[in-house]
DSSP file (Angstrom, degrees, kcal/mol; ACC not computed):
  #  RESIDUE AA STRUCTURE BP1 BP2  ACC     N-H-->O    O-->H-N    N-H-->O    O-->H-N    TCO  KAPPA ALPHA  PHI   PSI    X-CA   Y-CA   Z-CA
    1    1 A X              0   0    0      0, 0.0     0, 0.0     0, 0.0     0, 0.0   0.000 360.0 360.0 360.0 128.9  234.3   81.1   64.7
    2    2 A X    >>  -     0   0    0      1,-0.1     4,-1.7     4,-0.0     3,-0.5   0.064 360.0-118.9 -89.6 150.0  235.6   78.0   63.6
    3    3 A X  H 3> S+     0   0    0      1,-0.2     4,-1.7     2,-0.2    -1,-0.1   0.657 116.0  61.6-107.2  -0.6  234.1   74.9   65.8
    4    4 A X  H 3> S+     0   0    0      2,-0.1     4,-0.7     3,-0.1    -1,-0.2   0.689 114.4  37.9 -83.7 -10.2  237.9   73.9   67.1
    5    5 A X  H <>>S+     0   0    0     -3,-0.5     4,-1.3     2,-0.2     5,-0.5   0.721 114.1  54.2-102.5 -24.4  237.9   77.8   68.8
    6    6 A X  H >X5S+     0   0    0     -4,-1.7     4,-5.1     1,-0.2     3,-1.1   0.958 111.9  45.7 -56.4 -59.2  234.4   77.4   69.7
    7    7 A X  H 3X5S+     0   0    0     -4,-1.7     4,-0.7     1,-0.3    -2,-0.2   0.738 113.0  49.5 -61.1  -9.9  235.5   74.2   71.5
    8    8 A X  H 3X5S+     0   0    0     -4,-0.7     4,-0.7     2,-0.2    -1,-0.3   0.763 103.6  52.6-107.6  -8.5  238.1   75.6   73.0
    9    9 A X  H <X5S+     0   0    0     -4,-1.3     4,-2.1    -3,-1.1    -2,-0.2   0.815 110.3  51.3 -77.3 -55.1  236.8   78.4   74.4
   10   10 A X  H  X<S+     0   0    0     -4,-5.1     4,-2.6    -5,-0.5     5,-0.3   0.872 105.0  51.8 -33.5 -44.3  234.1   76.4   76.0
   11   11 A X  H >X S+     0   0    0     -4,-0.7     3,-1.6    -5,-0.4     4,-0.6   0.775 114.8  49.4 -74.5-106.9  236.3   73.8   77.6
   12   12 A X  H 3X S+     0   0    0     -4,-0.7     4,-1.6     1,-0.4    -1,-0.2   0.260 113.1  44.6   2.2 -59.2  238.2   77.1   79.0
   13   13 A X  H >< S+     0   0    0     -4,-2.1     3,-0.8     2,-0.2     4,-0.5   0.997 113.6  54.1 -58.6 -69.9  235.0   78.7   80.2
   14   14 A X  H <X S+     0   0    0     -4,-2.6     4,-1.4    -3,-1.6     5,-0.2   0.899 108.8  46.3 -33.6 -61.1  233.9   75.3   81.8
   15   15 A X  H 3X S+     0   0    0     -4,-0.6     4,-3.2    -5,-0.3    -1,-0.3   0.869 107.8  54.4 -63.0 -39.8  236.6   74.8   83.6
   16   16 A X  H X< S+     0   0    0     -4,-1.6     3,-2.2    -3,-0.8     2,-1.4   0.925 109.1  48.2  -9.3-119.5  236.9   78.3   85.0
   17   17 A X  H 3> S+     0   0    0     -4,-0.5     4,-0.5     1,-0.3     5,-0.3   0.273 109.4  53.0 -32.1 -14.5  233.6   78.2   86.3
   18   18 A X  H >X>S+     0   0    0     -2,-1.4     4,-4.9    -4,-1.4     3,-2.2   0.899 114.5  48.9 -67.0 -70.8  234.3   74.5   87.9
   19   19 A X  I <X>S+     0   0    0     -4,-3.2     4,-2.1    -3,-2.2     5,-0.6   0.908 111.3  42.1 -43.5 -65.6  237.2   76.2   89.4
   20   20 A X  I 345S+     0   0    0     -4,-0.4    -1,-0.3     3,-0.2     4,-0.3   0.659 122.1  44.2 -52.1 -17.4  235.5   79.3   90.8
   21   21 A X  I <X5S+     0   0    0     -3,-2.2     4,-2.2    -4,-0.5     5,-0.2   0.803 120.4  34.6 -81.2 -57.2  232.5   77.1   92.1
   22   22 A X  I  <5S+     0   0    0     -4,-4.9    -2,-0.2    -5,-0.3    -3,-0.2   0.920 118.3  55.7 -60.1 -26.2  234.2   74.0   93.7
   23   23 A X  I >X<S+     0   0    0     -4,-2.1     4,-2.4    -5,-1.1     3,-1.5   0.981 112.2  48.9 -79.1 -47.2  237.4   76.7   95.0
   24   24 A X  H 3><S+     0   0    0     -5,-0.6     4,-2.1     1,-0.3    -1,-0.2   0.888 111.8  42.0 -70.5 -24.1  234.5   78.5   96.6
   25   25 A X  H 3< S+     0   0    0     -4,-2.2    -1,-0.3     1,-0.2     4,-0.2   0.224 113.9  56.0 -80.0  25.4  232.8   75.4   98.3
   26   26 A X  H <>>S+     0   0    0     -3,-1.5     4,-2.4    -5,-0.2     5,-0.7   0.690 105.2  49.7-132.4 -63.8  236.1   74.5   99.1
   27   27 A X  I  X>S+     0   0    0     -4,-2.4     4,-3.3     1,-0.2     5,-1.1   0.911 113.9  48.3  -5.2 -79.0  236.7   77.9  100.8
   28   28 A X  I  <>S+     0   0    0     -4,-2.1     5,-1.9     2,-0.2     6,-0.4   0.842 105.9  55.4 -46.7 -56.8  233.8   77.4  102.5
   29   29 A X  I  45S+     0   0    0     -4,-0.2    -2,-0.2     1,-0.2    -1,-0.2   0.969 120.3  26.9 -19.6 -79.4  234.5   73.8  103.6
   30   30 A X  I  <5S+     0   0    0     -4,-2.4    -2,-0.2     3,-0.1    -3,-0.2   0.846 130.5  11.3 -89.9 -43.3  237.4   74.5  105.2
   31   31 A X  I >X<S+     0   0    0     -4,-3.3     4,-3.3    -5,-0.7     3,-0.7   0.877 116.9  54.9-107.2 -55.7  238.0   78.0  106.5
   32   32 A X  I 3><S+     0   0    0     -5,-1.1     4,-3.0     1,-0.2     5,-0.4   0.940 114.9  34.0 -83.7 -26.8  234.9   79.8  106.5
   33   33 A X  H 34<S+     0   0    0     -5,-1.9    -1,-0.2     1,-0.2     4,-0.2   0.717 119.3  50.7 -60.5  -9.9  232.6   77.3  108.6
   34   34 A X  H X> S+     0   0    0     -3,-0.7     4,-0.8    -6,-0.4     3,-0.5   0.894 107.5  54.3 -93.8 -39.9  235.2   76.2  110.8
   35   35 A X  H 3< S+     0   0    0     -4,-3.3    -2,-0.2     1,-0.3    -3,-0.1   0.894 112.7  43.5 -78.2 -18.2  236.0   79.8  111.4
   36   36 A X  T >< S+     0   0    0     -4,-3.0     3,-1.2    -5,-0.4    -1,-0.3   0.817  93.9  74.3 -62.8 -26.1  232.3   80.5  112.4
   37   37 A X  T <4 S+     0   0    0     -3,-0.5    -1,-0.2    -5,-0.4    -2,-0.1   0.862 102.0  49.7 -76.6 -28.4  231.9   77.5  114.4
   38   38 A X  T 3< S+     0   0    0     -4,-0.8     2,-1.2    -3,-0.1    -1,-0.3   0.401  72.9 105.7-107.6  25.8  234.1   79.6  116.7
   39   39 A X    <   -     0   0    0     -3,-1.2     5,-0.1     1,-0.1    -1,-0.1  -0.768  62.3-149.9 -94.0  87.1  232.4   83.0  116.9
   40   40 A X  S    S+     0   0    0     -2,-1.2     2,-0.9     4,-0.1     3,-0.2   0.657  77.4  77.8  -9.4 -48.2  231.0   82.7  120.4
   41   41 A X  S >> S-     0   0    0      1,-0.2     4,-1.6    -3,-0.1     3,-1.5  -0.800  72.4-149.3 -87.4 110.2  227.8   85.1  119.8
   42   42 A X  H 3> S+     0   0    0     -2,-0.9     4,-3.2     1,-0.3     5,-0.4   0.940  98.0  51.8 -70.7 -46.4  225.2   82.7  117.8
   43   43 A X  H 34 S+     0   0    0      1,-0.3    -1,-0.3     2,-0.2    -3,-0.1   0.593 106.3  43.8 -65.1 -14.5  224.1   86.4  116.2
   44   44 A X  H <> S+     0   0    0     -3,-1.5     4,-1.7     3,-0.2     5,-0.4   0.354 119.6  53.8-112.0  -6.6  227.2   87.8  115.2
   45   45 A X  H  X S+     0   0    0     -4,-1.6     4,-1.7     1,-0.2    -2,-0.2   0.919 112.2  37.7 -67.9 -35.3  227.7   84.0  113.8
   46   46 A X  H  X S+     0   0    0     -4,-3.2     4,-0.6     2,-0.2    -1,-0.2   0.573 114.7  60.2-101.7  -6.2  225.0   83.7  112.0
   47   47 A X  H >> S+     0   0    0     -5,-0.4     3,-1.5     2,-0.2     4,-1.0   0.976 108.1  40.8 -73.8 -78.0  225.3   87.4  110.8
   48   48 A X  H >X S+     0   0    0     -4,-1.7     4,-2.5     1,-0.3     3,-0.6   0.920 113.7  63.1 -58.8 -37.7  228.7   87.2  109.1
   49   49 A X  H 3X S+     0   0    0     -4,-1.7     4,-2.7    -5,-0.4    -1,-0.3   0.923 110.2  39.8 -41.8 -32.6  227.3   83.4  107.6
   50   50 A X  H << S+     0   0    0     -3,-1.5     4,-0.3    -4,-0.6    -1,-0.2   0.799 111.7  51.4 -94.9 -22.5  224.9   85.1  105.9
   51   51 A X  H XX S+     0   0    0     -4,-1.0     4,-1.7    -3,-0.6     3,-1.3   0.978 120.6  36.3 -44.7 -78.3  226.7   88.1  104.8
   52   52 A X  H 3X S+     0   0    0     -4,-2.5     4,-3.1     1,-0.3     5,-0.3   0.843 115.1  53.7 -63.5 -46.8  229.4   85.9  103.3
   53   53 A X  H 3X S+     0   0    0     -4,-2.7     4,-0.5    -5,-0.4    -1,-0.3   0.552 102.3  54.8 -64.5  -9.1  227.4   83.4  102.2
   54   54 A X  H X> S+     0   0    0     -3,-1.3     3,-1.6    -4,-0.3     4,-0.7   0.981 108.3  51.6 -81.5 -64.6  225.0   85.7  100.3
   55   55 A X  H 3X S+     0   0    0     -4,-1.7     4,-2.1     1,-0.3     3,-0.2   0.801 110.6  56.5 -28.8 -56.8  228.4   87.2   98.1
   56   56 A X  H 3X S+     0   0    0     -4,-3.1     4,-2.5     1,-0.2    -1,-0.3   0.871 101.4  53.3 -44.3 -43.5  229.0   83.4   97.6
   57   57 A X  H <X S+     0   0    0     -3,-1.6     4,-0.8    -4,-0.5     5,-0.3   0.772  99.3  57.2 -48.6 -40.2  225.8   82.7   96.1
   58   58 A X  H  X S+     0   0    0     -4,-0.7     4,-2.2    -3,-0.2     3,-0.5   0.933 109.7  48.8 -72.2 -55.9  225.9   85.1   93.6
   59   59 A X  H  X S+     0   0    0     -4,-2.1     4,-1.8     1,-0.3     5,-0.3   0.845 109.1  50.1 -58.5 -32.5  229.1   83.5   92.4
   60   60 A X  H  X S+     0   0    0     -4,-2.5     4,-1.1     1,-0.2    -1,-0.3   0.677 107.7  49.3 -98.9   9.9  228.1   80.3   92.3
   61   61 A X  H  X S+     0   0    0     -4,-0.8     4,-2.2    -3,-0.5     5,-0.4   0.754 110.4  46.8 -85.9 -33.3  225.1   80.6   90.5
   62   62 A X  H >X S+     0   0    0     -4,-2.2     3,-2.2    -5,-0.3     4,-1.1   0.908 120.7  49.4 -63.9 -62.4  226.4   82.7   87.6
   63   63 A X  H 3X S+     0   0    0     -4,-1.8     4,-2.5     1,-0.3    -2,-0.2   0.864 108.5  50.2 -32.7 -66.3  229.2   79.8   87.9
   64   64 A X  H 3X S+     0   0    0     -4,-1.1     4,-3.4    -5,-0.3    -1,-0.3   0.828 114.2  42.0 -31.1 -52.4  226.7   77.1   88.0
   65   65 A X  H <X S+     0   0    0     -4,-2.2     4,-2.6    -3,-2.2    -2,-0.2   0.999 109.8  56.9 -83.0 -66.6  224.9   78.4   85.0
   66   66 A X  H  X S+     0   0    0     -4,-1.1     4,-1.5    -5,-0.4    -2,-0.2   0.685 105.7  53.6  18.1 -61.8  228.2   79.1   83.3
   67   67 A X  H  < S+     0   0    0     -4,-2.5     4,-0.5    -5,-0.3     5,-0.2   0.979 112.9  45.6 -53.2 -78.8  229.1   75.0   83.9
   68   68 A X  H >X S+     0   0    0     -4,-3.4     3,-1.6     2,-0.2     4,-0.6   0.862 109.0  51.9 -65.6 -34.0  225.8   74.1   82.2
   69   69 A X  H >X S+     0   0    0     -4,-2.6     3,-1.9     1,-0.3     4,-1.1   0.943 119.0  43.1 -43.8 -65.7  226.0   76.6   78.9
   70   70 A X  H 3X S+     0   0    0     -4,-1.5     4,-0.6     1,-0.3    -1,-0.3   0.234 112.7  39.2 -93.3  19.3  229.0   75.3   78.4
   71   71 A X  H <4 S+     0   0    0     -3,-1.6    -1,-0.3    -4,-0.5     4,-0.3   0.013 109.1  62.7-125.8  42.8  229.1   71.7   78.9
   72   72 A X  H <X S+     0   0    0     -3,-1.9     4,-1.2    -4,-0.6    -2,-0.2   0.388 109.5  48.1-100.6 -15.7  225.6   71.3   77.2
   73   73 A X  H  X S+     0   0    0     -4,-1.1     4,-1.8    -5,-0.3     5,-0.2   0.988 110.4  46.4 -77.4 -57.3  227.8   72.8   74.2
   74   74 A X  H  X S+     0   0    0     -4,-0.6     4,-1.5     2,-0.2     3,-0.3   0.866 117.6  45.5 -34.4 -70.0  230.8   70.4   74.6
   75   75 A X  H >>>S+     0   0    0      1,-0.3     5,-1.5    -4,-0.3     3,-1.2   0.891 122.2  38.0 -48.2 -64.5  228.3   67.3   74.8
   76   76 A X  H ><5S+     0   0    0     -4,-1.2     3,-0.8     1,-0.2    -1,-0.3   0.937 117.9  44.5 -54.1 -51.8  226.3   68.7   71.9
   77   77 A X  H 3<5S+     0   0    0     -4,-1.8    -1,-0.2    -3,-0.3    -2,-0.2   0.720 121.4  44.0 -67.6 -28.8  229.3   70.1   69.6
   78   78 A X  H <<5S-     0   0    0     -4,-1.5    -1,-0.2    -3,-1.2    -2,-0.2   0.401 102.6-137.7-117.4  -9.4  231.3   66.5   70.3
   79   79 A X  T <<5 +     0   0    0     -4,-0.8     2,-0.3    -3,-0.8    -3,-0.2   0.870  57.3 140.4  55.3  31.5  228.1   64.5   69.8
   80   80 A X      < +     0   0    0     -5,-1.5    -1,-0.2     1,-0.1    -4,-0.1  -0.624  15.1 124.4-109.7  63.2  228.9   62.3   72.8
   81   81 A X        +     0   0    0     -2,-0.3     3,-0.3    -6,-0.1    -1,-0.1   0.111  68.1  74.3 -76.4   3.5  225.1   62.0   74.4
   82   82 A X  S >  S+     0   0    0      2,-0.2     3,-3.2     1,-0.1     4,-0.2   0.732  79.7  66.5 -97.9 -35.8  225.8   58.3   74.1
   83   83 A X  G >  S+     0   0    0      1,-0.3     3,-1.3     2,-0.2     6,-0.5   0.733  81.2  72.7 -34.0 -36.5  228.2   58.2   77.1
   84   84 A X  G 3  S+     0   0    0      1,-0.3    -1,-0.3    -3,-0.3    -2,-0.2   0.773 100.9  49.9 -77.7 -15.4  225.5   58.9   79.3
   85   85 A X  G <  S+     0   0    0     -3,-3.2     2,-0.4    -4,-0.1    -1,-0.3   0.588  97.1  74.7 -84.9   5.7  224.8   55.0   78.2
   86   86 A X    X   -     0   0    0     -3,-1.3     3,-0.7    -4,-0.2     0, 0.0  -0.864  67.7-155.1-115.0 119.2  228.1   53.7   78.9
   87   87 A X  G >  S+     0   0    0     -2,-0.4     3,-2.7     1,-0.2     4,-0.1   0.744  90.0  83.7 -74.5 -23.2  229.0   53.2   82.9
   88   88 A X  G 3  S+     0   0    0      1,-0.3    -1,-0.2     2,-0.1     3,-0.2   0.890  92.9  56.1 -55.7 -26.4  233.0   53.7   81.5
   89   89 A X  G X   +     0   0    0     -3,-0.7     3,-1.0    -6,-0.5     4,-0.5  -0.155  65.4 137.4-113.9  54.3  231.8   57.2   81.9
   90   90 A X  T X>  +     0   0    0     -3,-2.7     3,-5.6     1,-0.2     4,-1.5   0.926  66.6  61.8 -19.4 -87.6  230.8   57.4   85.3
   91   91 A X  H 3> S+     0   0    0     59,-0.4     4,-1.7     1,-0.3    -1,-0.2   0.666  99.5  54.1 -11.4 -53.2  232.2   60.6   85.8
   92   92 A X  H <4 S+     0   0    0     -3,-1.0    -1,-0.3     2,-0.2    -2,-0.2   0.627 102.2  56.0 -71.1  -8.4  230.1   62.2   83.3
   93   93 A X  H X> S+     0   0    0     -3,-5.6     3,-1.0    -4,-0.5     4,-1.0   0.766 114.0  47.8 -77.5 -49.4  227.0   60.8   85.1
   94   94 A X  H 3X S+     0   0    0     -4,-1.5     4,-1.5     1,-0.3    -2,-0.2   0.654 102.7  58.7 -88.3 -10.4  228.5   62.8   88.4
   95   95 A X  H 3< S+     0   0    0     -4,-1.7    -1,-0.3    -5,-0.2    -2,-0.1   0.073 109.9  39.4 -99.4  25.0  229.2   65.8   87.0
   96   96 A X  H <> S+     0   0    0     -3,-1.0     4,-4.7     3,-0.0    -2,-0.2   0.297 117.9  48.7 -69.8 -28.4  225.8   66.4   85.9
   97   97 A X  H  X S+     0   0    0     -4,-1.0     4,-2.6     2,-0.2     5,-0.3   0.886 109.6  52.1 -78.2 -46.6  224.5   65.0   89.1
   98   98 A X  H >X S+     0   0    0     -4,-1.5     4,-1.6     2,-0.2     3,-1.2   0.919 122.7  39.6 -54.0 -78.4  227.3   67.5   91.4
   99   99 A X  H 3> S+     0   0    0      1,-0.3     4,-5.3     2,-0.2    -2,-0.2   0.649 109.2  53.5 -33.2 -52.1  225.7   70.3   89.1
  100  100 A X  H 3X S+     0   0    0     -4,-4.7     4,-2.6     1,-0.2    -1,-0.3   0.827 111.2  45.9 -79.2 -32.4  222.4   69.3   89.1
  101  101 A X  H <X S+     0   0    0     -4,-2.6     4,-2.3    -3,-1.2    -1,-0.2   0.973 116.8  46.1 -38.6 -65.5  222.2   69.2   93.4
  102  102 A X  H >X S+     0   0    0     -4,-1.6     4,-1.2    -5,-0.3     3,-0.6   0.990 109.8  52.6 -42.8 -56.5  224.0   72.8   93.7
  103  103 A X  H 3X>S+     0   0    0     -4,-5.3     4,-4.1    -5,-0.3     5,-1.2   0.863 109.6  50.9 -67.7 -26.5  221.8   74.2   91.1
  104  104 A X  I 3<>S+     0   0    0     -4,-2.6     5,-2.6     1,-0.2     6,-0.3   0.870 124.2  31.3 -72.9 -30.8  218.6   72.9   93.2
  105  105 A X  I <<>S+     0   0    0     -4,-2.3     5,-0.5    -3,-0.6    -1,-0.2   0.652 110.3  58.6 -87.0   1.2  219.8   74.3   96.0
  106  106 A X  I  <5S+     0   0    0     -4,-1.2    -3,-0.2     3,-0.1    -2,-0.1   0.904 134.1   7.4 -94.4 -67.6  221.7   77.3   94.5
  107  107 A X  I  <5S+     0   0    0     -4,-4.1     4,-0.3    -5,-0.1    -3,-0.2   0.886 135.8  34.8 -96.6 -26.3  217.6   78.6   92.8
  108  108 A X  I   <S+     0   0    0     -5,-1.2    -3,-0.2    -4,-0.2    -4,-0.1   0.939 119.0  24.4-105.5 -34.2  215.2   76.2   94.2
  109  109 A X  I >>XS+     0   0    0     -5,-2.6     4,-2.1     2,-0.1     5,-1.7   0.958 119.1  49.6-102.1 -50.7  215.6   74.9   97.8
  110  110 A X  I 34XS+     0   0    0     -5,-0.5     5,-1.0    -6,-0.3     6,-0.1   0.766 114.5  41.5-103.1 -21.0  217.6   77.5   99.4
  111  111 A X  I 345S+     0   0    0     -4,-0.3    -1,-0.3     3,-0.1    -2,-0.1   0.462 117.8  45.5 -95.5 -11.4  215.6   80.5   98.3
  112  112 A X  I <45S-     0   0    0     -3,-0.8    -2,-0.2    -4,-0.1    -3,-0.1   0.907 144.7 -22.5 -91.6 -42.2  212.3   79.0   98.9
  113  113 A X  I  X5S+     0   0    0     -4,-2.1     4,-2.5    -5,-0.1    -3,-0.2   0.554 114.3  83.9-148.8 -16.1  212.8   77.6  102.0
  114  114 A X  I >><S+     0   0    0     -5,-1.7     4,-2.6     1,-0.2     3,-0.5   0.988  97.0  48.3 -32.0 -85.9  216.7   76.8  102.9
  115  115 A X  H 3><S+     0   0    0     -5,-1.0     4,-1.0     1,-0.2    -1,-0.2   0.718 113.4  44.8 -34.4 -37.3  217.4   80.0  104.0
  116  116 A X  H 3> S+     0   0    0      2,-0.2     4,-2.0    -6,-0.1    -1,-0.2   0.850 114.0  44.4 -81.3 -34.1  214.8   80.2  106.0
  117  117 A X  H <X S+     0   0    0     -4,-2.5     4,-1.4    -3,-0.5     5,-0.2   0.908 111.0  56.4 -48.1 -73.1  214.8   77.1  107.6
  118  118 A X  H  X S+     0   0    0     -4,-2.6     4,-2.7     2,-0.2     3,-0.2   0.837 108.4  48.5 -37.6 -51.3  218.9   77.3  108.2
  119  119 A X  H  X S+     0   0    0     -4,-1.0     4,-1.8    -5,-0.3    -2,-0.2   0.955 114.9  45.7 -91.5 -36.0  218.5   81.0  110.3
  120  120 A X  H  < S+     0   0    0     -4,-2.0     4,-0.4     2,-0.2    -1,-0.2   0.753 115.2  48.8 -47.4 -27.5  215.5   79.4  112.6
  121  121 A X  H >X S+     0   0    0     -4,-1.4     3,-2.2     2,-0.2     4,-1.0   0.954 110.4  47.8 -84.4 -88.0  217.6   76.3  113.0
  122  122 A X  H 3< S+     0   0    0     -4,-2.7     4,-0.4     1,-0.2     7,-0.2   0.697 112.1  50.4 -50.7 -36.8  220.8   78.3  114.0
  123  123 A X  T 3< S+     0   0    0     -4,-1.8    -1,-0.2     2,-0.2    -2,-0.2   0.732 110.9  53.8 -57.6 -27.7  218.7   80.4  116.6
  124  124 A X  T <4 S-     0   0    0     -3,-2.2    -2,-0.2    -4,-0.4    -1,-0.1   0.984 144.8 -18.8 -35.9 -78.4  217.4   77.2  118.0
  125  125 A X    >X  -     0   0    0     -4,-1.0     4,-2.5     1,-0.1     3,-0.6  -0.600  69.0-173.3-157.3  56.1  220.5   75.6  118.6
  126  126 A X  H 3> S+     0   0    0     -4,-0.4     4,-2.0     1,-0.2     5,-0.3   0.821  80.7  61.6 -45.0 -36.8  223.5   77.6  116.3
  127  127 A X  H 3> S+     0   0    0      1,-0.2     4,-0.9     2,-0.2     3,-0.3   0.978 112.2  33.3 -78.0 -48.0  226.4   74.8  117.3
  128  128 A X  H <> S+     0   0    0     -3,-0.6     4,-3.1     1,-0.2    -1,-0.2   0.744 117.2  52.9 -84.8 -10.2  224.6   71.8  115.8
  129  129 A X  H  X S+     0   0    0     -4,-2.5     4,-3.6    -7,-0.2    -1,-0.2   0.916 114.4  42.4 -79.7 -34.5  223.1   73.5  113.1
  130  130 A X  H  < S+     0   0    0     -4,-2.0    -2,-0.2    -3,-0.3    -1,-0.2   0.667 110.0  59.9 -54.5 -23.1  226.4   74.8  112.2
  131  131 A X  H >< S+     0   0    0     -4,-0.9     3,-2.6    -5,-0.3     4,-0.4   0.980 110.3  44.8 -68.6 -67.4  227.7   71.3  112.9
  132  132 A X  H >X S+     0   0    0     -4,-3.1     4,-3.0     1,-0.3     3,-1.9   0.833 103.6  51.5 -37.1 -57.2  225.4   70.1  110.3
  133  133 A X  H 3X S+     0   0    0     -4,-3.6     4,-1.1     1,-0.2    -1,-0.3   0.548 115.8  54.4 -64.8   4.3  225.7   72.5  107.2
  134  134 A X  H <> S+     0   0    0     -3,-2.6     4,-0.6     2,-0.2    -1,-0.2   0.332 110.3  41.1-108.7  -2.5  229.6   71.6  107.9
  135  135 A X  H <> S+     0   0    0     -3,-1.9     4,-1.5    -4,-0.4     5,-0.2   0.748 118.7  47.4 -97.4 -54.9  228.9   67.8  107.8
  136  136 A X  H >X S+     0   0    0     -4,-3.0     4,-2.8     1,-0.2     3,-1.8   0.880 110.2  54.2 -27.5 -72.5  226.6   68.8  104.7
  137  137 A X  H >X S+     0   0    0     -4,-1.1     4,-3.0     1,-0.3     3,-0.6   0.829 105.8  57.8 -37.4 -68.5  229.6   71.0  103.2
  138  138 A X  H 3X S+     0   0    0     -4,-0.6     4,-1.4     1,-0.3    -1,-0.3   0.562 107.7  38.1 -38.6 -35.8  231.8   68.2  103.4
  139  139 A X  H <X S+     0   0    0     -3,-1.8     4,-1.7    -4,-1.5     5,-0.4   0.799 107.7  55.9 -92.0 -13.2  230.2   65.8  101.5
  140  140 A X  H <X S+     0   0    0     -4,-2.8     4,-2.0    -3,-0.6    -2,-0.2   0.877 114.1  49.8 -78.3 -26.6  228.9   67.8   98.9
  141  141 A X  H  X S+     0   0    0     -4,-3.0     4,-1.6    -5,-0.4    -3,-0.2   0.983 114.4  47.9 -60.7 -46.8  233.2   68.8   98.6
  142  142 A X  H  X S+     0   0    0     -4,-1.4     4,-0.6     2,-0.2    -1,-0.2   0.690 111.7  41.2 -70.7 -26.8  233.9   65.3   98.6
  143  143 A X  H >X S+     0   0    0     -4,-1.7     4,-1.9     2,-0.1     3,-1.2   0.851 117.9  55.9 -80.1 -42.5  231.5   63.9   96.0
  144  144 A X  H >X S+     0   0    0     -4,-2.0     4,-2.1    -5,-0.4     3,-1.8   0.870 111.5  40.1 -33.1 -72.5  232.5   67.2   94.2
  145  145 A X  H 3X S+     0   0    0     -4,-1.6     4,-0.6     1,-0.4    -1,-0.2   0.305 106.9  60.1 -71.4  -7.5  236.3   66.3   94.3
  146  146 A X  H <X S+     0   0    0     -3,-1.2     4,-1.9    -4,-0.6    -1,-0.4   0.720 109.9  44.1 -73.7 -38.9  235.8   63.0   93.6
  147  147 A X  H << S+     0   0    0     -4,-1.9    -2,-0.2    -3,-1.8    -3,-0.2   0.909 108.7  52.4 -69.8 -70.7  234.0   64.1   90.1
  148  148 A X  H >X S+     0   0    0     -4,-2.1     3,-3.3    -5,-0.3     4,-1.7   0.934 115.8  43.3 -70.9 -56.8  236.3   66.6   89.0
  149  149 A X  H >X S+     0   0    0     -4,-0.6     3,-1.6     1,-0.3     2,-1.4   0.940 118.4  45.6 -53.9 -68.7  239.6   63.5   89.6
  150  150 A X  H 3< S+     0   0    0     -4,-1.9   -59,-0.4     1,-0.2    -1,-0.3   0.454 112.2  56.3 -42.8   5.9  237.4   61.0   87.9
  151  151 A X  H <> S+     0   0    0     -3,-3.3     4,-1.7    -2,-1.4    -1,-0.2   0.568 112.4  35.5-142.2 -63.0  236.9   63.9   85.4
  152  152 A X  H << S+     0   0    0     -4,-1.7     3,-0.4    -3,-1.6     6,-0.2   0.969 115.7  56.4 -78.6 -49.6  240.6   64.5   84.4
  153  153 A X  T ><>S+     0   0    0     -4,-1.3     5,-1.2    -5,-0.3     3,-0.6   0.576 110.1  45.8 -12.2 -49.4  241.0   61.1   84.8
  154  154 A X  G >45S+     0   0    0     -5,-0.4     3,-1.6     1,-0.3     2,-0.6   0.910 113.2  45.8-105.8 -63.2  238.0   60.6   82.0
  155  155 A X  G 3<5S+     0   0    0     -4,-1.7    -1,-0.3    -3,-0.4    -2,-0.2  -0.134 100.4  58.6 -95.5  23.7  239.0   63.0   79.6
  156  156 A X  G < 5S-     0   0    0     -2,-0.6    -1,-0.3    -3,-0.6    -2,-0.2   0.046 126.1 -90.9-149.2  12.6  242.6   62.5   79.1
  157  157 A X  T < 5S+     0   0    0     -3,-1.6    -3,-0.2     1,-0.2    -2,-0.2   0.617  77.0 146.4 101.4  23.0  241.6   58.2   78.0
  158  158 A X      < -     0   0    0     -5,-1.2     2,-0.3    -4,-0.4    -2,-0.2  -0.581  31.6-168.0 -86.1 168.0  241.9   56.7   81.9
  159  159 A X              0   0    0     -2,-0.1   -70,-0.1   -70,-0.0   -71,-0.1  -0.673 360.0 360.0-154.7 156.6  239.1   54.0   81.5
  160  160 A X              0   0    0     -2,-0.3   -71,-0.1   -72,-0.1   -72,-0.0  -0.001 360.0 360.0-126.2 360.0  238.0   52.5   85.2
């Protein structure tokens, strides 16, 4: 394979996998935590969360990992590691930083002690813990979506 089909088959993959992670927190953001917040029964709330949220998981970690194979190839294959010394490429500073958050919570925090933490919390007092992982949800969409503009932005010569 030729290193202009390599690269363009990466970029392809990359972006994908952006899409299918951020379109799923995005999901999430907006419909499915708002629609929980109004399921009366804290048990059959925190039941379907966890259900759905599990299905999610799965996607965004293969996604997640997916992101990094393939933009540790772009970086490498385009020889731009120097960027990361240049503030003109912010963006590329936040789009490790978006990853590198998800991915600590995606394998490390949420399966060591997230999860566990989250369903004691919700039995407690399910409307403010729910309130919370939906204030949570929101920023992590908003630094996200911030990334991705500054992103196209960055890769198509926009300089800030």
């Amino acid at each position: 394979m030729d290193t202009l089909t390599g690269y363009t088959i990466a970029r392809a993959l990359h972006v994908l996998a952006v899409v299918l992670w951020i379109g799923g927190v995005a999901f999430v953001t907006t419909i499915l935590i708002p629609s929980l917040k109004q399921i009366p029964d804290i048990h059959d709330r925190l039941a379907l969360f966890e259900k759905l949220e599990g299905k999610f998981a799965i996607q965004a970690r293969i996604t997640t990992v997916i992101t990094f194979l393939t933009g540790l190839y772009l970086i490498d294959l385009m020889q731009i590691w120097g960027r990361f010394l240049q503030a003109e490429f912010w963006w590329m500073h936040m789009m490790v930083g978006v990853w590198l958050i998800f991915t600590l919570v995606l394998f490390v925090f949420e399966p060591w002690f997230l999860h566990a933490w989250f369903r004691k919390m919700a039995l407690i007092d399910s409307k403010k813990t729910f309130k919370r992982l939906h204030i949570m949800h929101i920023v992590l969409l908003s630094v996200s979506l911030i990334t991705i503009f500054g992103a196209m932005l960055g890769v198509h010569g926009f300089r800030f």
